[in-house]
Every structure is written in C-alpha cells, then in structure tokens.
TIPATOR-250051 format. One record per residue (C-alpha): residue number from 1; residue in one letter; x, y, z. Coordinates in nm, 2 decimals. Example, Ala and Ser with C-alpha at 12.3 -4.5 7.8 and 13.67 -1.06 7.14 Angstrom:
<pts>
   resi   resn        u        v        w
      1      A     1.23    -0.45     0.78
      2      S     1.37    -0.11     0.71
</pts>
This chain:
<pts>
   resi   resn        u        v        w
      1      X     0.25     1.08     1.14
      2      X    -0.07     0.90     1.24
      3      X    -0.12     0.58     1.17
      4      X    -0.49     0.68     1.02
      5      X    -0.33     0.87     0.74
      6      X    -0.04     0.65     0.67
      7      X    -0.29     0.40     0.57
      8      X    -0.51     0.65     0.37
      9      X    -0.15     0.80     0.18
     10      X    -0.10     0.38     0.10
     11      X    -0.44     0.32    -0.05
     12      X    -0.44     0.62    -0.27
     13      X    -0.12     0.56    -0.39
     14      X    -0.22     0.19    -0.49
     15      X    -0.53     0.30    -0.67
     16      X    -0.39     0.55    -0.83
     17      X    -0.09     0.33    -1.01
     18      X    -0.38     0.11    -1.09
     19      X    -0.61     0.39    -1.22
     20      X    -0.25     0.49    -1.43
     21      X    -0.21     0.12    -1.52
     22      X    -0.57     0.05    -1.65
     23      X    -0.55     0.35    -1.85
     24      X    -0.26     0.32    -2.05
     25      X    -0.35    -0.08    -2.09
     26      X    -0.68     0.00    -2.23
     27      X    -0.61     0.23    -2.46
     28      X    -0.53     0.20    -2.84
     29      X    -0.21     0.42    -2.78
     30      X     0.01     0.25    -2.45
     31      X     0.24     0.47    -2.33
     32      X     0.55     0.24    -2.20
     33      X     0.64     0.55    -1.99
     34      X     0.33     0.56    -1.80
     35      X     0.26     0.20    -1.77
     36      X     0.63     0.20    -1.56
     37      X     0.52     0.49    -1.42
     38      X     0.21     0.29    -1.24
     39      X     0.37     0.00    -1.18
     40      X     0.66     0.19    -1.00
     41      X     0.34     0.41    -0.79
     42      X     0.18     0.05    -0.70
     43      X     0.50    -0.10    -0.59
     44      X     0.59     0.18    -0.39
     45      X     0.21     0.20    -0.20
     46      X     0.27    -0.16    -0.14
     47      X     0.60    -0.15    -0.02
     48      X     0.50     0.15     0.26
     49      X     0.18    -0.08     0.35
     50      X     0.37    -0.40     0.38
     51      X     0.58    -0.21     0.60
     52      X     0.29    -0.04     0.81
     53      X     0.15    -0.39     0.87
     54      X     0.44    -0.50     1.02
     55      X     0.49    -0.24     1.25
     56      X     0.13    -0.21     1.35
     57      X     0.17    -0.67     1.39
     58      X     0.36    -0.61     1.66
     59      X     0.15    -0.36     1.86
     60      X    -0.13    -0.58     1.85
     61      X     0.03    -0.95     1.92
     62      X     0.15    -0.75     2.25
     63      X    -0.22    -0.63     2.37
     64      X    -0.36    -0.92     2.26
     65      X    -0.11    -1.15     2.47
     66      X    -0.26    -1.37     2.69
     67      X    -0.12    -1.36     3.08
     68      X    -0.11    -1.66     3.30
     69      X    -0.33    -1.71     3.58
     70      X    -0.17    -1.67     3.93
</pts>
C-alpha cells in the first residue's frame, strides 16, 4: 500500500473515534457501547500510526545520514 494512503486510512480512523466519542459524551443519552466503540477506533488509528512512524523513522535517519569527508 502507499505510504500516502496509509497515512490518510490513520487520520480518518482517529477522527472518526473522536467524532464517535464526542457524540455519545455530549449527549443527554451516552451509549457505553459506542463510547467503547470510539475509544477502541482511536486506539486502533493510533496504534497503525505509531507503527507507520516508525517504519517511515528509519527510511529517513538513513537519507539523512551524514558521510565523512575523504
């Protein structure tokens, strides 16, 4: 998959869990179920992001690296 929509699939996954979050936590009526729901939704955008970052780290430390001068 490319790494552009890796990241996009991350971000909507975080803002929906927190569009499923503020919902239930602003209405009169919170749903338990859904509030778990986005919290599990958030945790797992996260988790896939965190994950991204790290394997995206290493790509750039090695282009970045500096070589010594001959």
């Amino acid at each position: 998959m490319n790494k552009k929509y890796g990241q996009i699939i991350n971000t909507i996954l975080i803002v929906i869990g927190g569009a499923i979050m503020i919902y239930t936590i602003s209405g009169e009526d919170s749903n338990k179920y859904l509030q778990i729901l986005g919290l599990v939704i958030i945790m797992f955008g996260l988790y896939r992001a965190t994950n991204f970052w790290v394997e995206t780290k290493d790509d750039e430390d090695d282009n970045n690296e500096e070589k010594p001068e001959i």
